[in-house]
N, C-alpha and C positions, 0 to 999 in steps of 0.2 A: 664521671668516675666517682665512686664514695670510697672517703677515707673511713677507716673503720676505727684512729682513734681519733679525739678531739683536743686532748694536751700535749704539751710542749716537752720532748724527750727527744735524745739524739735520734737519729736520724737515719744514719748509714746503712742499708739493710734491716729496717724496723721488719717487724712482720706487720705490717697492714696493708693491708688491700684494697683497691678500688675500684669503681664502678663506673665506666664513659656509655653512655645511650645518646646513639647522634638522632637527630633527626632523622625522617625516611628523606630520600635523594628529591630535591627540589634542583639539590645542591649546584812643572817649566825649571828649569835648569840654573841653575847660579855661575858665574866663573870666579867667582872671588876664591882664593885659593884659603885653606881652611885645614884646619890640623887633621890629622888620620881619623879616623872613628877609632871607638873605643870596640877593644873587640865583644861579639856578643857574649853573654852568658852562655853555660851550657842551656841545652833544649830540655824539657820537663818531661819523664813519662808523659805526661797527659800530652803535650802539644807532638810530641815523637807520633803517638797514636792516630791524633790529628790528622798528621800529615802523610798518614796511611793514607786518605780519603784518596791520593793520585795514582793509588796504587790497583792491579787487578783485584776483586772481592776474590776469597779464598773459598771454593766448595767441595764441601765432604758430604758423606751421605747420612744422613739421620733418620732415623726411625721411630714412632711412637703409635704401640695396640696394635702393634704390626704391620704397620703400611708404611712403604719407602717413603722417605722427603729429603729432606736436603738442610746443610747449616752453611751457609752464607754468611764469611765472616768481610764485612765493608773494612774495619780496620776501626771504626767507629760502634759499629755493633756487631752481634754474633743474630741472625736470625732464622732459626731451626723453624722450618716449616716443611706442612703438607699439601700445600697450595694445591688446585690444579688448573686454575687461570694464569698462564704463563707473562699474562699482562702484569697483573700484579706484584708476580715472584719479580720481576724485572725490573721493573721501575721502583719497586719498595728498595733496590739498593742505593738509590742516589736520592730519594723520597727523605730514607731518613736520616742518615749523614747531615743533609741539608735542612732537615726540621732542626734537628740540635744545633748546626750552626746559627739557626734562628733563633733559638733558646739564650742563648749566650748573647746578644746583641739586641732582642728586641727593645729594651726595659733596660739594663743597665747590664754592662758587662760584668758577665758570670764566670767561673770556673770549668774548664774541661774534668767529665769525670774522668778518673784515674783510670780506666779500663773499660774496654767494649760493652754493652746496653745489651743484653739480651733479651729479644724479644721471641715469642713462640706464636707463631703465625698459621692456624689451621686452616684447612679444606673445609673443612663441615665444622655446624655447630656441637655435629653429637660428640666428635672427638675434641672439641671445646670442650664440652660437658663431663666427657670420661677423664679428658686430664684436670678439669676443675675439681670434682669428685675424691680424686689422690691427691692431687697436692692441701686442698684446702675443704677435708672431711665435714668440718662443721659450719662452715660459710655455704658450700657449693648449694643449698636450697633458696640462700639467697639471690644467688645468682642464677639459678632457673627463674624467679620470678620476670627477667627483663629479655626479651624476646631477641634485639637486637645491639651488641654492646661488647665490651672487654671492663677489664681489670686490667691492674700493676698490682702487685707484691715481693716486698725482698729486692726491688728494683726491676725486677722483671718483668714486663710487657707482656697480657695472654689474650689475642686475639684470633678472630676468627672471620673468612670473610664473606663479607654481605652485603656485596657488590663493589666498584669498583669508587666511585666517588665515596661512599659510607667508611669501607675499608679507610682508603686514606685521610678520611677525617679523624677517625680511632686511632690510627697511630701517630699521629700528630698529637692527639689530646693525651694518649697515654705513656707518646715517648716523653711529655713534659712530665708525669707521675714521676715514669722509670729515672728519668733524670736527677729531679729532685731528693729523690730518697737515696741516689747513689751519694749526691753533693751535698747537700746540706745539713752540718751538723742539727740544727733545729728546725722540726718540720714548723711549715705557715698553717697558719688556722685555716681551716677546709675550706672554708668562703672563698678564701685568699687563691690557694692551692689550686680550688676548681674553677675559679673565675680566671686564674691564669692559662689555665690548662685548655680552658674555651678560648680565649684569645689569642693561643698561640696554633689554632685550627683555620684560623683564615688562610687562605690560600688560590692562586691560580697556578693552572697547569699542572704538571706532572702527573697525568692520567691519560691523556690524550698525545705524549709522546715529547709535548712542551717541558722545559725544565721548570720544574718548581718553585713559585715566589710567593712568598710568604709573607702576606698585607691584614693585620691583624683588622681591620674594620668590613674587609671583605669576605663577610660570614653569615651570608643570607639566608641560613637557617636560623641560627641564632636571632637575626634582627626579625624574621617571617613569628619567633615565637616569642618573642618579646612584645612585639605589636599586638599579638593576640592575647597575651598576658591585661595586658592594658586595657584594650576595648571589650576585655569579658570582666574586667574588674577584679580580678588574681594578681591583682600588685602585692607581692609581701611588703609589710616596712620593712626598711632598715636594720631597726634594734631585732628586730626577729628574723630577719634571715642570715643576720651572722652568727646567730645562736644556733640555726638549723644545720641540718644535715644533710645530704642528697638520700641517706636512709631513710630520715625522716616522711619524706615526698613517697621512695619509693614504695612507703607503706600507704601512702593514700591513693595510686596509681601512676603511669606512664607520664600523663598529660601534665601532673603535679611538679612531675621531676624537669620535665626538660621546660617548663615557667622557671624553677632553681636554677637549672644553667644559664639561661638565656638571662635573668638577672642579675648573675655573679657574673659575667661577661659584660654588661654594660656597667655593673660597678670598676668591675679594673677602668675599665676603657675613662670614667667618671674619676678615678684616681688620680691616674696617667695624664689625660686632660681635662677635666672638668674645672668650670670656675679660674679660668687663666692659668691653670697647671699650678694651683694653690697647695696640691695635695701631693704633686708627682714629688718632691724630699721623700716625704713620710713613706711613700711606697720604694724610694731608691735604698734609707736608711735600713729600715724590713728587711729588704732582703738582703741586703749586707749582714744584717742581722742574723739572719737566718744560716750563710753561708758557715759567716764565722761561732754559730752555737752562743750569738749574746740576747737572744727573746727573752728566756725566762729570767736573765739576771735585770735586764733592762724594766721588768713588768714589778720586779719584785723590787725594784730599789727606785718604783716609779712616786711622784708626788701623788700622782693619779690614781692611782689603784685604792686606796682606802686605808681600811685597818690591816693586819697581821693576816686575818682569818678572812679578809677579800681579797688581799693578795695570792695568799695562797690558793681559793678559789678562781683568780683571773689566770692563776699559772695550771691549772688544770680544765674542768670543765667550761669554764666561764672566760676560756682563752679567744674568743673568738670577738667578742664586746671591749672586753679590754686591750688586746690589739687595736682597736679601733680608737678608744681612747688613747692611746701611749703615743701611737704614729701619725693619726691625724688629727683629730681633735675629742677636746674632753665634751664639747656641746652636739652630744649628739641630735637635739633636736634642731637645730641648723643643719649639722648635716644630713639628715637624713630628707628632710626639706628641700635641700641643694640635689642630693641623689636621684629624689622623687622628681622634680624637673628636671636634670638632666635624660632621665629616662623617658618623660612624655615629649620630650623636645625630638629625641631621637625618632623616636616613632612618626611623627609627623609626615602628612603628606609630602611627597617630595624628598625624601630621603631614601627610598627603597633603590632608587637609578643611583646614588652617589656609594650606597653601599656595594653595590653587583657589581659597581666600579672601584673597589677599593679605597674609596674616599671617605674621610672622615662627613657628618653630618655637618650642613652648612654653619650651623651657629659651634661647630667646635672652633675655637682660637687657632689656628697653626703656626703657634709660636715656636722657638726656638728652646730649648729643655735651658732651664737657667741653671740644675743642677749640674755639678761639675763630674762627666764619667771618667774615671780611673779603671781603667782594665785590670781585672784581677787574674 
């Protein structure tokens, strides 16, 4: 998915938009007696909404260019569609309830948005096209360029589907957009944004009738285009692919763009654990960061960031580098050094079976996370 902006501004319903292109389908008891508990707190909108998810989905009828569909409300989202693979309308209601529960736990625990995700789920891509066209006049040529794919905007989810593995990897990658932009006072720099958005696409089951589990390393598109990043010699560094854009690519073609996902996914995953989980803080504090709207104060009141007039360039266009200085380190050529074997290590012979199984790459550490999660 492309974020259309690159600075640091609230967040809530922004207007920007983005762009997901998957891959084509390869795809014990105590008795000790103990004083009363404290009674709970009341329940929060957000987690009341939650605990819809036990509840029946609620269906009315919706319509869009004239053709009946349907809004399917989970309790979790509202997803107005024209489907007409029954498969799909069906399983997309506990698909993505269960992606957002994944959202919220995979990385450090997040916040419930205040209110149901709305996503718009097409039959075809022309009625893709026609609602792209209305809502977003001066974008929708961009989005004719990509053959296969969705957007987020405003928080909203606009997909279309194109097949049945494809489909469910798009809303996985762009119910993390809709998410995001619902919850986060400050959005994350697009690197950030879309490399998480890729790793929260792994998944088995929930297409085949299986319930849905969601295993961020098991994402054999991702890794099938990273490998081939590598041995065709299309490694971006570092310092320039956080600078970049997924627009950027998808000015140069298809093939360009999905080498930018497939690397912004092995950076999270390089974050998270790379180097004994040296780096997993700096990515926990981020998006704390992000949740509670402190990026730009943090960049701008950084030792790191430079003069006056860098600062203020790392809090707008040059937000994507200086994120990288503030939250992991200011030597970037170490870490980009670190990155760049992380990434050829992944690749390696012998990794392709441990990924289709879920499994992190043999030389990843599977240590125990040393930072401390507080549920928010």
């Amino acid at each position: 998915m492309i974020q259309r902006v690159a600075n640091i501004r609230p967040n809530a319903f922004r207007a920007a938009a983005s762009i997901a292109v998957p891959l084509l389908l390869t795809l014990a008891g105590c008795s000790s007696i103990a004083p009363p508990p404290e009674p709970a707190p009341p329940a929060s909108p957000a987690a009341v909404r939650l605990e819809a998810l036990r509840m029946e989905p609620v269906v009315e009828p919706w319509s869009f260019a004239g053709k009946a569909g349907e809004c399917v409300d989970t309790g979790t989202h509202r997803v107005h569609s024209t489907l007409r693979d029954p498969v799909i309308r069906e399983r997309m209601e506990i698909f993505l309830p269960t992606a957002l529960d994944h959202y919220r736990k995979a990385i450090v625990p997040l916040p419930a948005p205040d209110g149901p995700i709305d996503v718009f789920l097409f039959g075809t891509r022309t009625d893709w096209l026609t609602y792209t066209r209305e809502r977003l006049p001066q974008e929708a040529a961009m989005y004719e360029k990509i053959g296969r794919g969705g957007y987020t905007v405003d928080g909203d989810a606009v997909l279309y589907d194109i097949g049945r593995w494809d489909t469910f990897t798009i809303a996985a990658h762009e119910g993390w957009h809709a998410y995001t932009q619902r919850v986060f006072r400050h959005a994350l720099p697009v690197w950030l944004e879309e490399g998480i958005a890729c790793f929260m696409e792994g998944v088995r089951g929930g297409v085949d009738g299986a319930p849905p589990t969601f295993i961020p390393w098991r994402n054999f598109e991702r890794f099938g285009e990273l490998r081939d990043v590598v041995s065709r010699g299309r490694f971006i560094p570092l310092e320039e692919l956080v600078q970049g854009t997924p627009q950027d690519s998808l000015e140069t073609g298809r093939t360009t763009l999905l080498g930018y996902y497939a690397q912004v996914w092995a950076l999270v995953h390089f974050l998270n654990e790379g180097e004994g989980g040296r780096y997993r803080a700096g990515l926990v504090r981020l998006l704390g960061d992000a949740v509670d709207g402190r990026i730009a104060s943090t960049i701008w009141e950084s030792s790191k960031a430079g003069t006056r007039n860098e600062r203020r360039m790392a809090i707008g266009r040059q937000v994507g580098p200086a994120v990288l200085r503030e939250y992991f380190s200011a030597d970037s050529t170490r870490l980009s050094s670190e990155y760049e074997a992380f990434v050829r290590a992944i690749v390696q012979r012998g990794n392709g079976e441990r990924i289709w199984r879920g499994e992190a790459p043999s030389f990843v550490q599977q240590s125990p996370a040393t930072v401390p999660l507080t549920p928010r």
